[in-house]
N, C-alpha and C positions, 0 to 999 in steps of 0.2 A: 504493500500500500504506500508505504515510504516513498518508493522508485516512479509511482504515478503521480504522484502529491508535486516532484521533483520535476517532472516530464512537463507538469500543468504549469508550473513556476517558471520553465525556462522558457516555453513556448513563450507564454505571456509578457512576461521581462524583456526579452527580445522585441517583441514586437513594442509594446510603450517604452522604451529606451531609445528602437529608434523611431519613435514619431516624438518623441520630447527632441532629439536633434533635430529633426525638421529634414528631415533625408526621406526618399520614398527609395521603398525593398529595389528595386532595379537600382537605383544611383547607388546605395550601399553597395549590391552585388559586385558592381562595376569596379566600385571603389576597391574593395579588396579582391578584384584581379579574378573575379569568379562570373560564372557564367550569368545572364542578366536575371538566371529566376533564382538564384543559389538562396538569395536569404525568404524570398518568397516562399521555396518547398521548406524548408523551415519552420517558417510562423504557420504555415499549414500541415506541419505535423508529417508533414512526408520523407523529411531530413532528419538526421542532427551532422551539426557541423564535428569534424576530426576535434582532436584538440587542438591542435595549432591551430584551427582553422576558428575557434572559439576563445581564442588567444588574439589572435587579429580581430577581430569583432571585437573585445574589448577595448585592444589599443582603440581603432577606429574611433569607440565611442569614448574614448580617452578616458575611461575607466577601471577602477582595479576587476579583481574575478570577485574577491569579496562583495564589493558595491554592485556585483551583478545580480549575487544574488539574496541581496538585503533588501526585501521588497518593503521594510519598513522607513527607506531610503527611496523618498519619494521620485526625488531626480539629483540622481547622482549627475547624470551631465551637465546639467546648472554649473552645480557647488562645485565640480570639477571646474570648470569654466571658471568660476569665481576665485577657485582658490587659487588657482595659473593667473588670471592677474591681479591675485595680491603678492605675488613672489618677489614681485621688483619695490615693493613700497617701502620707504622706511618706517622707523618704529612709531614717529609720532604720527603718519597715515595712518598706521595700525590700528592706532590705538583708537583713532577717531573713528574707523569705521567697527570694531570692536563693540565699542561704546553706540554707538547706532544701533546696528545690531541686537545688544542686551535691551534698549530701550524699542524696539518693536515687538520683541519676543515678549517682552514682559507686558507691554500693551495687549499682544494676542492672548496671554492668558489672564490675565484681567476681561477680555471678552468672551473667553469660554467660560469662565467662572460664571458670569453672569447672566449665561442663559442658561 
C-alpha cells in the first residue's frame, strides 16, 4: 500500500511542480533532451522516469529530491527561486527582508487565528 500511496505522490508532484514553473510537459521534455511526450507519459502514469532521469527533473526544476517529495512544501520552486537571489545580498539586506518576512507570517497567523 506504501508503494501506491508513493506512485500517487510522485505522479502528482511532478505534474504541480511543473505547472508552478510555468513550463508545459513538451517544453520540459524538450528541455531535458527527451522525447516531446517523455514527461507527459509520466504525469499519465505510463512512465517513470530512470533515476538519473529523475535527477535531471529535479535539477531542471532547480530543486532538491527531498523538496520533491515534501508535499507539505507547497512550492519549492518559488522559495528555491527566492532563496538563489538572496545568495548575493549582504547581511543588513538580510536582515530586512528576514524581518519582512516574520512580520507577514505572523500577520497570516493572527488571520487564521481568527476565523
Amino acid at each position: 500500500m506504501l508503494y501506491d500511496e508513493s506512485e500517487k505522490l510522485f505522479f502528482k508532484r511532478l505534474s504541480q511542480l511543473r505547472i508552478q514553473k510555468g513550463v508545459s510537459a513538451r517544453d520540459m521534455s524538450l528541455s531535458l533532451g527527451q522525447n516531446a511526450n517523455y514527461i507527459n507519459l509520466i504525469e499519465n502514469k505510463h512512465n517513470f522516469p530512470s533515476l538519473s532521469g529523475f535527477f535531471y527533473i529535479c535539477e531542471y526544476l532547480g530543486i532538491s529530491l527531498s523538496e520533491f517529495f515534501n508535499d507539505e512544501m507547497t512550492n519549492p520552486v518559488k522559495i528555491a527561486e527566492l532563496l538563489n537571489s538572496f545568495q548575493n545580498l549582504n547581511d543588513d539586506l538580510l536582515n530586512h527582508f528576514i524581518s519582512i518576512a516574520n512580520a507577514i507570517s505572523q500577520n497570516i497567523d493572527k488571520k487564521e487565528d481568527s476565523q
